[in-house]
Z-matrix of the N, CA and C atoms (Angstrom, degrees):
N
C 1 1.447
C 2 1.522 1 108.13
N 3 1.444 2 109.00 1 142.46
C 4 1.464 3 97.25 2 -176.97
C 5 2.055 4 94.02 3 -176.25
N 6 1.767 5 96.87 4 140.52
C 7 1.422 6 82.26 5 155.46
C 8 1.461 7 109.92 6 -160.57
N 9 1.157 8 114.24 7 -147.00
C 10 1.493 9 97.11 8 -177.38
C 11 1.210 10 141.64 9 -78.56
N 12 1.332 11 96.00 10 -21.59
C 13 1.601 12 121.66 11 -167.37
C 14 1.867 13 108.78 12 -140.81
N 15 1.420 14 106.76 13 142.44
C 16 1.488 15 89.02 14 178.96
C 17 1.562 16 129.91 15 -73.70
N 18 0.895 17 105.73 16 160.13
C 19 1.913 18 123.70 17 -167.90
C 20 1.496 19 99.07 18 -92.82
N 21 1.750 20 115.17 19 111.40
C 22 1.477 21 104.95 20 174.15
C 23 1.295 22 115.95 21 -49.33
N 24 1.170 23 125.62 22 145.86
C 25 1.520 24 135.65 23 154.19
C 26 1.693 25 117.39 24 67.41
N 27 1.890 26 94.24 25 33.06
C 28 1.266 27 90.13 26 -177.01
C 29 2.277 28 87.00 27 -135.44
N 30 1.090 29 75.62 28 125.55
C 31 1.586 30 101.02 29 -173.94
C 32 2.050 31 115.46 30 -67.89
N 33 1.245 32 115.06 31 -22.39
C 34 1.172 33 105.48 32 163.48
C 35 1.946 34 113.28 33 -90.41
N 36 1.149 35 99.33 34 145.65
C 37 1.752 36 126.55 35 -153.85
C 38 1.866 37 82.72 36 -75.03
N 39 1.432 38 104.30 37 112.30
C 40 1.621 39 133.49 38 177.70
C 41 1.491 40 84.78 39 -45.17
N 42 1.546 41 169.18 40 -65.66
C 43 0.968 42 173.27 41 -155.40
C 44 1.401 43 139.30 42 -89.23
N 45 1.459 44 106.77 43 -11.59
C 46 1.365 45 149.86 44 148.52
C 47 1.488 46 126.59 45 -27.67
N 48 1.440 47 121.67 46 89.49
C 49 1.655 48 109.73 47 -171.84
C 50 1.499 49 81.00 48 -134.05
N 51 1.604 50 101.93 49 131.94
C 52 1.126 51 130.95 50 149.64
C 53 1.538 52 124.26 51 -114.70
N 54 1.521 53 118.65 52 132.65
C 55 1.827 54 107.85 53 167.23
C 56 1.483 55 93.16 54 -106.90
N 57 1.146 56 96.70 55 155.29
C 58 1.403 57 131.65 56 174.28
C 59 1.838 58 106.20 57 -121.69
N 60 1.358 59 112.60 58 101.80
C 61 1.614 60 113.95 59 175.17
C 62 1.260 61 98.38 60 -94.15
N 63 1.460 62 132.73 61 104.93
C 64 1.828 63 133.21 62 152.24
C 65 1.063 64 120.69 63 -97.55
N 66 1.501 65 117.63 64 31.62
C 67 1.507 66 130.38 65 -178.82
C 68 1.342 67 104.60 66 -167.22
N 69 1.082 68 114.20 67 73.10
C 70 2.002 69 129.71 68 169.78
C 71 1.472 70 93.66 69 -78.19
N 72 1.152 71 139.40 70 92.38
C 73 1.453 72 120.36 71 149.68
C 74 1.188 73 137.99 72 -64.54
N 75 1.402 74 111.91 73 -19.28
C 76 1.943 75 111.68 74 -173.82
C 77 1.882 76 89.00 75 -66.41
N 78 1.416 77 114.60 76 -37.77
C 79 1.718 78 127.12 77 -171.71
C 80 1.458 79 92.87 78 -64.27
N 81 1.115 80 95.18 79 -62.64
C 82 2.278 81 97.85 80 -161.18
C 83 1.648 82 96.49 81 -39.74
N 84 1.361 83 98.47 82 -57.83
C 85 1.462 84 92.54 83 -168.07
C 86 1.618 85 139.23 84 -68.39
N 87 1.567 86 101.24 85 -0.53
C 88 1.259 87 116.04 86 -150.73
C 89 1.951 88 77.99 87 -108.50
N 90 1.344 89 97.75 88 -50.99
C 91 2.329 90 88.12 89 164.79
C 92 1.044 91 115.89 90 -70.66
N 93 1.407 92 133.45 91 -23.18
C 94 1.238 93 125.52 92 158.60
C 95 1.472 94 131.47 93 -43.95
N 96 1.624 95 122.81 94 -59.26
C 97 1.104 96 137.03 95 -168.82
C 98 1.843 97 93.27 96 -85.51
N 99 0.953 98 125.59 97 -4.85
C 100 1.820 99 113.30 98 -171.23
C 101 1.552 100 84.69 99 -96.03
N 102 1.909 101 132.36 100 -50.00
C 103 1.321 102 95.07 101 -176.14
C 104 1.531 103 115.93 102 -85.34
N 105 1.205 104 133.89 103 -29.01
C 106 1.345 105 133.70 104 157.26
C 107 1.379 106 127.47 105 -20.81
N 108 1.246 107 103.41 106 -33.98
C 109 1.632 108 100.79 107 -179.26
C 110 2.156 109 99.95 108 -116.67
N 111 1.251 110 82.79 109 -6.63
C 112 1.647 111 77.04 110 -171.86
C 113 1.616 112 124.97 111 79.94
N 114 1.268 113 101.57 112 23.86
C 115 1.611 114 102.95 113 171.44
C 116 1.593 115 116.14 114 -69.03
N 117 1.617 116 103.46 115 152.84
C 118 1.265 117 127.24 116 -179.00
C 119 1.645 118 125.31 117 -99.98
N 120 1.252 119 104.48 118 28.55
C 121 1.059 120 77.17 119 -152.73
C 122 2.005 121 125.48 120 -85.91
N 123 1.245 122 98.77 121 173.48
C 124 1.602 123 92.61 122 -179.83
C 125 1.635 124 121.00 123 -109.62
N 126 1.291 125 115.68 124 140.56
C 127 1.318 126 116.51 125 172.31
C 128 1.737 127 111.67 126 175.34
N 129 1.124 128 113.65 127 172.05
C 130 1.943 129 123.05 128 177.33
C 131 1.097 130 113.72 129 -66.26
N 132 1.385 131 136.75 130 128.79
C 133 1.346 132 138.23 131 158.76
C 134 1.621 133 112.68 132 80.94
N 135 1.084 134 102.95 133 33.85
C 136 2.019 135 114.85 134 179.82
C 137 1.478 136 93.13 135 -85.36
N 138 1.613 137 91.45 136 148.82
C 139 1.812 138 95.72 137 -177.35
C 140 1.223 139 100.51 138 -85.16
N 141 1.556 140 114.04 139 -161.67
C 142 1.349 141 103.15 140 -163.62
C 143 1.490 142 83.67 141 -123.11
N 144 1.562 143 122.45 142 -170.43
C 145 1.508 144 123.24 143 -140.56
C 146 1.705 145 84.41 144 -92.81
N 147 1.530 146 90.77 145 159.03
C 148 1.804 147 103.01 146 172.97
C 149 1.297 148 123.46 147 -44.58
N 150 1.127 149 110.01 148 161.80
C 151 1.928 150 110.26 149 178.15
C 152 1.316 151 91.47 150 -88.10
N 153 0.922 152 162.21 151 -60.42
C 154 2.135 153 160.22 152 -58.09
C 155 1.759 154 70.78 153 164.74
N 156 1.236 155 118.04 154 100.49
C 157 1.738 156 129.46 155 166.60
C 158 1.529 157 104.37 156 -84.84
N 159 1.261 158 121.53 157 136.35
C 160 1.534 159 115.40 158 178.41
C 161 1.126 160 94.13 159 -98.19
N 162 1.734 161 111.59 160 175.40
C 163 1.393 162 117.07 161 167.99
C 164 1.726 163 117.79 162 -89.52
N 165 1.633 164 82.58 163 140.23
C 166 1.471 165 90.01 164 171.22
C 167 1.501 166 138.71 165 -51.06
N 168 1.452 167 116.00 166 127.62
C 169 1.422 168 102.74 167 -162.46
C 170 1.540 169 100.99 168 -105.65
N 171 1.154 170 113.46 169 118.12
C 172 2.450 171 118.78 170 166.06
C 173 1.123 172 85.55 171 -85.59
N 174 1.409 173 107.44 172 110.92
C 175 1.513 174 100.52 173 131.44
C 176 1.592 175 100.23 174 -123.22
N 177 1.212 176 97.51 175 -175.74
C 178 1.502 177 108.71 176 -158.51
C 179 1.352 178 97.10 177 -113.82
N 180 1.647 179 138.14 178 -43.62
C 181 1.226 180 152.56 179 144.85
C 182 1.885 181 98.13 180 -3.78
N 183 1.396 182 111.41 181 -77.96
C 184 1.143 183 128.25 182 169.27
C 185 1.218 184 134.45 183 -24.25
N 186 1.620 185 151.68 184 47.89
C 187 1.194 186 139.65 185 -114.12
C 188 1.458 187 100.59 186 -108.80
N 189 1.430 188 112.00 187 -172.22
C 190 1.090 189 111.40 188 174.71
C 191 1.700 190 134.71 189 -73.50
N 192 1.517 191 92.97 190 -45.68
C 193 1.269 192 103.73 191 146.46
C 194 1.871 193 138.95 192 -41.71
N 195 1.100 194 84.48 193 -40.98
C 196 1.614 195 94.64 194 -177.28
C 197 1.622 196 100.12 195 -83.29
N 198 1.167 197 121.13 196 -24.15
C 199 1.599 198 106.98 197 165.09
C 200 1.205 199 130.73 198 -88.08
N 201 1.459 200 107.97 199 -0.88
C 202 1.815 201 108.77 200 -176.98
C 203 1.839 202 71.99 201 -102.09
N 204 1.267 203 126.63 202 -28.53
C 205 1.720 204 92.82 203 176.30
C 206 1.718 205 124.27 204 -60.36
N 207 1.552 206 89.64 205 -33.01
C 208 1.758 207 91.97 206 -175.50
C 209 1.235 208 122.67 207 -82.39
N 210 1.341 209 109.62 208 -3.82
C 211 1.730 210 133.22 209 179.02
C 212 1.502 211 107.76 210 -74.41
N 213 1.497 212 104.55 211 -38.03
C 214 1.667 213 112.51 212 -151.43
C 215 1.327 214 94.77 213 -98.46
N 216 2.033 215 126.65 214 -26.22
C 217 1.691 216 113.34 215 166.48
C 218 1.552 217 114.11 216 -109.06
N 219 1.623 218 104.60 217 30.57
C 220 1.512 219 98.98 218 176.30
C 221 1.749 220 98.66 219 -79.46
N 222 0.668 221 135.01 220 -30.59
C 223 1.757 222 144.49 221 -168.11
C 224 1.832 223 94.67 222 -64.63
N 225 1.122 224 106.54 223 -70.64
C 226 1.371 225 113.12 224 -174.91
C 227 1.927 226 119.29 225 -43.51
N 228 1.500 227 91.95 226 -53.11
C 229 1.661 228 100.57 227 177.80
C 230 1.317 229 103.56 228 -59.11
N 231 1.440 230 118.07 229 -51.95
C 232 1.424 231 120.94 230 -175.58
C 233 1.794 232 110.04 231 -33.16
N 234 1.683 233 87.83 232 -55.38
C 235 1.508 234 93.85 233 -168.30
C 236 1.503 235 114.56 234 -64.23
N 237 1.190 236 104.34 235 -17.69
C 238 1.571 237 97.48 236 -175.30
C 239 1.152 238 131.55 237 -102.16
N 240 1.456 239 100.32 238 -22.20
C 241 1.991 240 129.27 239 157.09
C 242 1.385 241 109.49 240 -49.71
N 243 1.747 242 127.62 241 -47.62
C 244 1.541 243 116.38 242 167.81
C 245 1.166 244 109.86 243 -78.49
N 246 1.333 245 130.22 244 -36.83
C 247 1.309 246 103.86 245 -172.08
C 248 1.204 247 128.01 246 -59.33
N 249 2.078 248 115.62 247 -26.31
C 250 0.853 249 121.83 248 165.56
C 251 1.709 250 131.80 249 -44.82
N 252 1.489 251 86.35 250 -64.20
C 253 1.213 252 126.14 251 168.42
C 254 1.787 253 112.41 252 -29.99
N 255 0.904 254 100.59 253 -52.66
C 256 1.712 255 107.23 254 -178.47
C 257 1.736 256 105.49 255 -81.71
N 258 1.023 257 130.17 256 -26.00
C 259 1.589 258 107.85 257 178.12
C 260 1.449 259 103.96 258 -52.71
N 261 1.336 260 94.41 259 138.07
C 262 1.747 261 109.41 260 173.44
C 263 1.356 262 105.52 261 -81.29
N 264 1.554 263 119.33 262 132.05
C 265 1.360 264 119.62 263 157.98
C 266 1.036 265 108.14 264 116.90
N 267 1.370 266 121.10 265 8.54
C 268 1.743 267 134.71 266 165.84
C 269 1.326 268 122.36 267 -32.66
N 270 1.932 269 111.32 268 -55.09
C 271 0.887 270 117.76 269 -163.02
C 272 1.558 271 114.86 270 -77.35
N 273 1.660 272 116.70 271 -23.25
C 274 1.326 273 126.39 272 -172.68
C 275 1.403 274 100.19 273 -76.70
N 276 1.350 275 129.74 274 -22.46
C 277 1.304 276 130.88 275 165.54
C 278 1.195 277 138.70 276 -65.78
N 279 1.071 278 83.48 277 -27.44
C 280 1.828 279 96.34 278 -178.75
C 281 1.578 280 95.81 279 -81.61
N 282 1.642 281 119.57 280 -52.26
C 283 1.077 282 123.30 281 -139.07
C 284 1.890 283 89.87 282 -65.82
N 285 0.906 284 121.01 283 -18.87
C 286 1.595 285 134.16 284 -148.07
C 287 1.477 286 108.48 285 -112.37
N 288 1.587 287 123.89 286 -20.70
C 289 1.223 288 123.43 287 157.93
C 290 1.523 289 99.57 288 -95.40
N 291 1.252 290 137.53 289 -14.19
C 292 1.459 291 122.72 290 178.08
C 293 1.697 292 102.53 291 -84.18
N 294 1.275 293 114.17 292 1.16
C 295 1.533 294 98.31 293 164.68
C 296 1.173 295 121.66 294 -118.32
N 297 1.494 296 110.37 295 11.56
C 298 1.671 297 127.52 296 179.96
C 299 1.503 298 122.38 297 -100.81
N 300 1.533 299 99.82 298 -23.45
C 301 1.660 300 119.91 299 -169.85
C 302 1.502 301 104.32 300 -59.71
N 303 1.145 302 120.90 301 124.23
C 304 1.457 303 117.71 302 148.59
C 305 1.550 304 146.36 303 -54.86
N 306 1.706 305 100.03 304 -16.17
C 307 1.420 306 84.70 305 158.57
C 308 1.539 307 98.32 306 -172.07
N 309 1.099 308 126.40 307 -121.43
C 310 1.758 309 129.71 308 -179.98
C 311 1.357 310 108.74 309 -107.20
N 312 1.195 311 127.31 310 -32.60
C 313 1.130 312 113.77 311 162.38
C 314 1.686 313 135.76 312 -73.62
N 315 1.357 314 115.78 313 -17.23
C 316 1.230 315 143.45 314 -177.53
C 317 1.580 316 95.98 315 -93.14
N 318 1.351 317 123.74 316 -63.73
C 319 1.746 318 106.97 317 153.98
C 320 1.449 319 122.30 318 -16.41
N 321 1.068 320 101.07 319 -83.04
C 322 1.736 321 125.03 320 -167.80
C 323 1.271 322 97.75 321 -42.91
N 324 1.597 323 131.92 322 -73.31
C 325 1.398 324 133.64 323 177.31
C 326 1.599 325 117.42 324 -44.89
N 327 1.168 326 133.26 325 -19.43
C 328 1.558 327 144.25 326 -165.56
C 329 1.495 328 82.92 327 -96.71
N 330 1.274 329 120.67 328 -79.57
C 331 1.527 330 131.69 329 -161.58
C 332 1.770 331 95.23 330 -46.17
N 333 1.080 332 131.34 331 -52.29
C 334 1.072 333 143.58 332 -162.60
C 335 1.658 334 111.02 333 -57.05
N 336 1.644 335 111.66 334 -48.74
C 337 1.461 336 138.35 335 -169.33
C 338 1.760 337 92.02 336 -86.18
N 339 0.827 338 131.18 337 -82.49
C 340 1.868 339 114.97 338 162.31
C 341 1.164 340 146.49 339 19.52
N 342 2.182 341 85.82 340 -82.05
C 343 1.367 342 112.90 341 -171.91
C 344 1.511 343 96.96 342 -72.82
N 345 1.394 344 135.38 343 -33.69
C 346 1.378 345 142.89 344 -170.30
C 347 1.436 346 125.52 345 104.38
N 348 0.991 347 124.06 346 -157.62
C 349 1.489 348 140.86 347 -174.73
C 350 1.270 349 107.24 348 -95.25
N 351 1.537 350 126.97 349 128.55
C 352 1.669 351 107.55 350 172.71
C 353 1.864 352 95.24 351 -146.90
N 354 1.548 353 100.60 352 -152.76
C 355 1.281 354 101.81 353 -170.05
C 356 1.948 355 115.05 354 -70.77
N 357 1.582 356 98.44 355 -30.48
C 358 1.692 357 118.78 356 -173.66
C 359 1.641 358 98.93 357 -49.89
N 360 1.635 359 112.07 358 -49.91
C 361 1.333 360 104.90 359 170.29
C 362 1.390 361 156.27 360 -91.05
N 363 1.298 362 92.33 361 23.14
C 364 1.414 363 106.74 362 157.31
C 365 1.314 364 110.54 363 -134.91
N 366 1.429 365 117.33 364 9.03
C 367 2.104 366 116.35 365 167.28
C 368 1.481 367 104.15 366 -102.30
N 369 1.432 368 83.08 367 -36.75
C 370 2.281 369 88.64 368 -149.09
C 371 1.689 370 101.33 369 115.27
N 372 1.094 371 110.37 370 -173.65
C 373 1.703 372 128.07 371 163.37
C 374 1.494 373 123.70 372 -98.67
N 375 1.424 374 111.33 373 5.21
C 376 1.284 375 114.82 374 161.56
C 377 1.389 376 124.72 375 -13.54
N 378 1.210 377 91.62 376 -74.44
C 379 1.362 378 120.84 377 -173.21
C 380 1.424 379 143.39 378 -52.82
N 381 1.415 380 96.01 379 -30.65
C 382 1.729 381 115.50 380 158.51
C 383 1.599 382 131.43 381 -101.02
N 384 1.537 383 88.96 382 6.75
C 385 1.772 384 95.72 383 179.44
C 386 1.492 385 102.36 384 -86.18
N 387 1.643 386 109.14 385 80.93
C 388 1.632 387 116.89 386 -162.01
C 389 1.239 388 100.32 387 -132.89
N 390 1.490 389 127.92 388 164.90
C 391 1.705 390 126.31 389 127.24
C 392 1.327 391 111.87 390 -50.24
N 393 0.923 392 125.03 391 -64.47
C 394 1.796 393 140.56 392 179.81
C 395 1.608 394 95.88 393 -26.04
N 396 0.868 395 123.02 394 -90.77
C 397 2.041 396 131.30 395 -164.25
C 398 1.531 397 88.42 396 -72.15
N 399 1.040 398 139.44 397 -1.43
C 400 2.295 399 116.71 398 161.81
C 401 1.188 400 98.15 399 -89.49
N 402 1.871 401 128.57 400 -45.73
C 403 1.421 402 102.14 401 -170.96
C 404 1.343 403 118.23 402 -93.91
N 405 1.310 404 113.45 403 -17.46
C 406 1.891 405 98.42 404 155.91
C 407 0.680 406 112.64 405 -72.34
N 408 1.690 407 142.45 406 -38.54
C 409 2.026 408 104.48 407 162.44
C 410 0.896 409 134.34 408 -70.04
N 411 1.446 410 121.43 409 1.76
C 412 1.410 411 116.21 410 160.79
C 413 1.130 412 128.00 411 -73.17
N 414 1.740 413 107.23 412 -38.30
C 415 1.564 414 128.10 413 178.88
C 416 1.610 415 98.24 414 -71.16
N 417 1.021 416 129.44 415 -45.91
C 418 1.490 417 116.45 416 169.64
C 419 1.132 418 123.40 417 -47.41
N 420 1.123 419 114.85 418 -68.87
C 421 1.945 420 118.03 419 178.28
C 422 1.525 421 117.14 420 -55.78
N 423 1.758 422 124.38 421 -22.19
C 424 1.279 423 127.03 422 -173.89
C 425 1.673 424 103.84 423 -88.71
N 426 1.695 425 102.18 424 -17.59
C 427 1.549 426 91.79 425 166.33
C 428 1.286 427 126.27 426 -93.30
N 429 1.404 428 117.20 427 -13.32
C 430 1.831 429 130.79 428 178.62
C 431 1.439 430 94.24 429 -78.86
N 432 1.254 431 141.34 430 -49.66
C 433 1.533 432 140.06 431 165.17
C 434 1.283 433 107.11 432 -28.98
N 435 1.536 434 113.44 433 -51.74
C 436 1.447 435 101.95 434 -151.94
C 437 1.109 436 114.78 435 -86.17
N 438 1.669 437 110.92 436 -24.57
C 439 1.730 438 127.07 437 177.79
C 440 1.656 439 121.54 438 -90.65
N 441 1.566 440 106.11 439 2.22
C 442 1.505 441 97.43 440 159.83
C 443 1.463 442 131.39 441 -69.81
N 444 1.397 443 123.58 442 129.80
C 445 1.511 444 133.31 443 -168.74
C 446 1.803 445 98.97 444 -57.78
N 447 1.152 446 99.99 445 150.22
C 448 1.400 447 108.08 446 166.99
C 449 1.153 448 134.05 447 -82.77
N 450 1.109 449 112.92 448 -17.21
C 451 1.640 450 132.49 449 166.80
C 452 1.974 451 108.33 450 -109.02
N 453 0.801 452 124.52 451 154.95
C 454 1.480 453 127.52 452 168.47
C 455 1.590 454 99.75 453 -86.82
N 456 1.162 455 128.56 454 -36.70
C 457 1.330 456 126.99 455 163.91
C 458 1.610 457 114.65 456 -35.42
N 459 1.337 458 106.22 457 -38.96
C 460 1.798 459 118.41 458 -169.33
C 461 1.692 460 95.48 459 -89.74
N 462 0.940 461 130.54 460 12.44
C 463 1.517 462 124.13 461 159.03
C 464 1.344 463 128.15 462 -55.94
N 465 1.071 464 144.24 463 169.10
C 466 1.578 465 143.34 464 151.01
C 467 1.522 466 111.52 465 -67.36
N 468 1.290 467 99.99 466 -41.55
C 469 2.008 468 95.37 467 177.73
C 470 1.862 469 113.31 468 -64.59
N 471 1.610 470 86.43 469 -19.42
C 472 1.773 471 85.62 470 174.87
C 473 1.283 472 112.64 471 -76.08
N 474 1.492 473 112.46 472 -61.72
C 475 1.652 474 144.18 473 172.90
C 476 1.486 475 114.46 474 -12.31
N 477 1.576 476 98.29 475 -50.16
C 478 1.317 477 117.68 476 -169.52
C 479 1.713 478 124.78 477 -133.07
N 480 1.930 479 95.17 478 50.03
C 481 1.331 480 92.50 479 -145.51
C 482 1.635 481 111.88 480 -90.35
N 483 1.496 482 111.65 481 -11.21
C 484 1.344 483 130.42 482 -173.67
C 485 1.989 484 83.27 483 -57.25
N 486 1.389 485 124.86 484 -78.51
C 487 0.827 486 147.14 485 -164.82
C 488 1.826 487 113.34 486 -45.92
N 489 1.446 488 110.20 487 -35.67
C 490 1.456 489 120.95 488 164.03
C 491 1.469 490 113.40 489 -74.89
N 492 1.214 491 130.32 490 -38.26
C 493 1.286 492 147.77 491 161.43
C 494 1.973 493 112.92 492 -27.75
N 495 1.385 494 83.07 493 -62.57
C 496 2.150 495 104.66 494 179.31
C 497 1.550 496 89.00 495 -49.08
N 498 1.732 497 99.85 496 -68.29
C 499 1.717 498 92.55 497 -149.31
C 500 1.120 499 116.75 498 -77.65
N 501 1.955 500 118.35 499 16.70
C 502 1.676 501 109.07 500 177.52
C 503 1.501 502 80.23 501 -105.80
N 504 0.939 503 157.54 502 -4.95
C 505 1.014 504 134.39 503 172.77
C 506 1.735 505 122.66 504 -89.41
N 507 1.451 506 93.82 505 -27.39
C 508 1.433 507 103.12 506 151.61
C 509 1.570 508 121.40 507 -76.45
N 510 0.944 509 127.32 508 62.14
C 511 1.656 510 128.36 509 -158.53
C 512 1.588 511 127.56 510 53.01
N 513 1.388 512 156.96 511 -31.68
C 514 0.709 513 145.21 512 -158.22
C 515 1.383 514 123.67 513 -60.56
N 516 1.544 515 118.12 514 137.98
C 517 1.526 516 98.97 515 167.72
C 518 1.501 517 96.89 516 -159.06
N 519 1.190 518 135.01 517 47.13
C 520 1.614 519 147.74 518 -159.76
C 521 1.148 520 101.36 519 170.88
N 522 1.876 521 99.29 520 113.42
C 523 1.670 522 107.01 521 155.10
C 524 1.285 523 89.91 522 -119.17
N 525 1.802 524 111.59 523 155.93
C 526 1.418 525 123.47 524 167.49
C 527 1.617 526 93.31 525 -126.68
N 528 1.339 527 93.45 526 159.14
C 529 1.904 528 100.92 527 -171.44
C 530 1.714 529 96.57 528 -139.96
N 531 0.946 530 109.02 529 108.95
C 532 1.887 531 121.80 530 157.44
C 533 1.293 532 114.58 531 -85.37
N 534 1.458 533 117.43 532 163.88
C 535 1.257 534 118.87 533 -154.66
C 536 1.980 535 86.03 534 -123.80
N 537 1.287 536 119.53 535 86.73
C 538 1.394 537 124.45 536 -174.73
C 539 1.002 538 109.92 537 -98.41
N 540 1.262 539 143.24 538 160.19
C 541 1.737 540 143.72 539 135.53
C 542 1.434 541 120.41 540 -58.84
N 543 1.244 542 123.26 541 -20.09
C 544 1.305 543 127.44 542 -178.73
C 545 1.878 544 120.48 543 -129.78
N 546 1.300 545 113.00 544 147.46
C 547 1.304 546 113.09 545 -177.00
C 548 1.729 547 111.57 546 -52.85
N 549 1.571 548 105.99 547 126.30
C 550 1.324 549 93.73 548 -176.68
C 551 1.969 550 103.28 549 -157.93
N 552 1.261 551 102.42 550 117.51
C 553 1.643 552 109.56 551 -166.22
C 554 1.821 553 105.04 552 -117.92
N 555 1.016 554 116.07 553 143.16
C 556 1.306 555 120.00 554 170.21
C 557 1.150 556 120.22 555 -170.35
N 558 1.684 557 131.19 556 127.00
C 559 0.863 558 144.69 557 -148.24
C 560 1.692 559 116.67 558 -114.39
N 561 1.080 560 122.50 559 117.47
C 562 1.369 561 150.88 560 -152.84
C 563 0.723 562 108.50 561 -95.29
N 564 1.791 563 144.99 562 88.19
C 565 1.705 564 161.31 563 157.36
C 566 1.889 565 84.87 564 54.28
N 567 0.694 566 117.43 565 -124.15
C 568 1.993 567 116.35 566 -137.60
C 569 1.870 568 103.53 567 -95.20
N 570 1.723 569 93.78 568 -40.43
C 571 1.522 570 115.30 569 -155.38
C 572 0.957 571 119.31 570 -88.81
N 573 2.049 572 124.67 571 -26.14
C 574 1.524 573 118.35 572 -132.58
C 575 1.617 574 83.45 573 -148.63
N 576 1.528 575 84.94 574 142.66
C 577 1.553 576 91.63 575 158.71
C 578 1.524 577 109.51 576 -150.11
N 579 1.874 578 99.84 577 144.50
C 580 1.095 579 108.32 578 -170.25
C 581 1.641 580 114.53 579 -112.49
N 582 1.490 581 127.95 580 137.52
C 583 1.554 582 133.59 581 -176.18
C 584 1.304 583 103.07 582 -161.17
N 585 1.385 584 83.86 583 -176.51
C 586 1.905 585 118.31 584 -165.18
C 587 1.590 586 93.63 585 -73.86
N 588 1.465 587 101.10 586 177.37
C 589 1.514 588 112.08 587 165.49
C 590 1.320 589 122.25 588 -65.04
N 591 1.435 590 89.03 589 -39.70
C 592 1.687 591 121.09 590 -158.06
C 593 1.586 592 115.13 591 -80.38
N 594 1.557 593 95.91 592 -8.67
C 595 1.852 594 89.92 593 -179.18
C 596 1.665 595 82.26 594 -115.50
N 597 1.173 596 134.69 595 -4.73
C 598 1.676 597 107.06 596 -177.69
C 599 1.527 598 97.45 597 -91.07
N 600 1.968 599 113.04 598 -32.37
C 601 1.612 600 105.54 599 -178.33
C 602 1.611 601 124.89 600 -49.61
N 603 1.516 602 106.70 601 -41.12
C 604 1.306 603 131.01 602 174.65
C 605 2.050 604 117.89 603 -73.82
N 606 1.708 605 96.40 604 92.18
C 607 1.212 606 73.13 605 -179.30
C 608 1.739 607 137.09 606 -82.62
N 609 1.344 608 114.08 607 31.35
C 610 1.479 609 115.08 608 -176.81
C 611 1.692 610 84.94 609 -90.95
N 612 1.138 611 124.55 610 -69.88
C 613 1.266 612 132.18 611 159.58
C 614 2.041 613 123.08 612 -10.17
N 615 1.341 614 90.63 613 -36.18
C 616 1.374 615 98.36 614 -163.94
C 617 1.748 616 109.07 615 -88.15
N 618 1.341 617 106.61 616 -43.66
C 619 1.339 618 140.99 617 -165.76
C 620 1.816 619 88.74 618 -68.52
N 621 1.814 620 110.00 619 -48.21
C 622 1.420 621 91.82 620 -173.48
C 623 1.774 622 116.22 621 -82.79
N 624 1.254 623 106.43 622 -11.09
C 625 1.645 624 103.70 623 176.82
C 626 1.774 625 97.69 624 -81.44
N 627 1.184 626 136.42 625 -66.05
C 628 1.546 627 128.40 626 161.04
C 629 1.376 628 116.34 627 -0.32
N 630 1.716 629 105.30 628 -55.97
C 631 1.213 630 98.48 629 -164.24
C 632 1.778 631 125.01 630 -92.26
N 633 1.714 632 104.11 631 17.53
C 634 1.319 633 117.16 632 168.61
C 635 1.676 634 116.75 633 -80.19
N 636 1.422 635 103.16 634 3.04
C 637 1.791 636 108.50 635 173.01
C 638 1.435 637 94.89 636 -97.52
N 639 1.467 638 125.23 637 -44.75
C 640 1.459 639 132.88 638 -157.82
C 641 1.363 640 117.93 639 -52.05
């Protein structure tokens, strides 16, 4: 929300842009396929396992080898999927080469350079042509449906807005939200910060990650 000038008697800052990402897919998919296949992998600052566990997929196709390969560059994509992931201003980019492109292929490559780097490009789509990845995204999206507030007032950015207020003015202008089992916050070069469901639902929780811009 935003406009030029302030709005009497309305408490969020007329100039005020916040995103809210509750649907990272290069991320969804990248926790998706680590418990799905059961990868191990190791490295600093890994989130912790999904809330909504999918089912395990055997295949036999799948070897052993080929999972200590996807084990050993799940760390790396990870790292490069948020970093992607967190530049602010993604969406104005896209929106602005999708009306510049000359044709479908010039689409596809724009949309592609944007959206970022994820697991598809360095596996393929192998990997999600499953039961496993249709009904957890279905079960994902049928639970974000059901838990959106009815008012935008009933948000967390409202809830806790004195406190969102500090840290956009201390830079913020990107939250991303994963769907974890465990508390998990991390903060993305100047602008962005990335967490669980469960620490933005909770605002004592919320108020103290906010206040790492403040």
């Amino acid at each position: 929300m935003r406009s030029s000038k302030p709005i009497p008697g309305n408490l969020w800052p007329h100039d005020m842009v916040i995103t809210v990402e509750d649907r990272p897919s290069l991320l969804l998919e990248l926790l998706w396929i680590r418990e799905a296949y059961e990868l191990k992998p190791r490295g600093k600052s890994l989130p912790p396992l999904l809330s909504d566990t999918p089912m395990v997929i055997r295949d036999a196709v799948v070897s052993s080898n080929t999972r200590a390969e996807w084990e050993y560059w799940w760390p790396e994509i990870w790292q490069t999927a948020i970093a992607h992931t967190g530049m602010d201003g993604n969406a104005g980019k896209l929106d602005e080469g999708l009306r510049t492109a000359a044709g479908p292929k010039e689409h596809a490559d724009h949309f592609r350079r944007v959206i970022g780097p994820g697991w598809r490009d360095k596996f393929g789509d192998d990997a999600f042509d499953n039961d496993s990845f249709r009904t957890w995204s279905q079960r994902r999206w049928d639970a974000q449906l059901a838990t959106l507030p009815a008012r935008v007032e009933e948000s967390a950015e409202w809830r806790d807005l004195p406190n969102l207020i500090n840290a956009w003015r201390a830079g913020l202008r990107k939250i991303i939200i994963i769907p974890c089992s465990g508390a998990f916050t991390h903060k993305l070069g100047e602008s962005v910060l990335l967490m669980d469901f469960a620490t933005r639902d909770n605002s004592d929780s919320y108020r103290q990650v906010l206040s790492t811009f403040g």
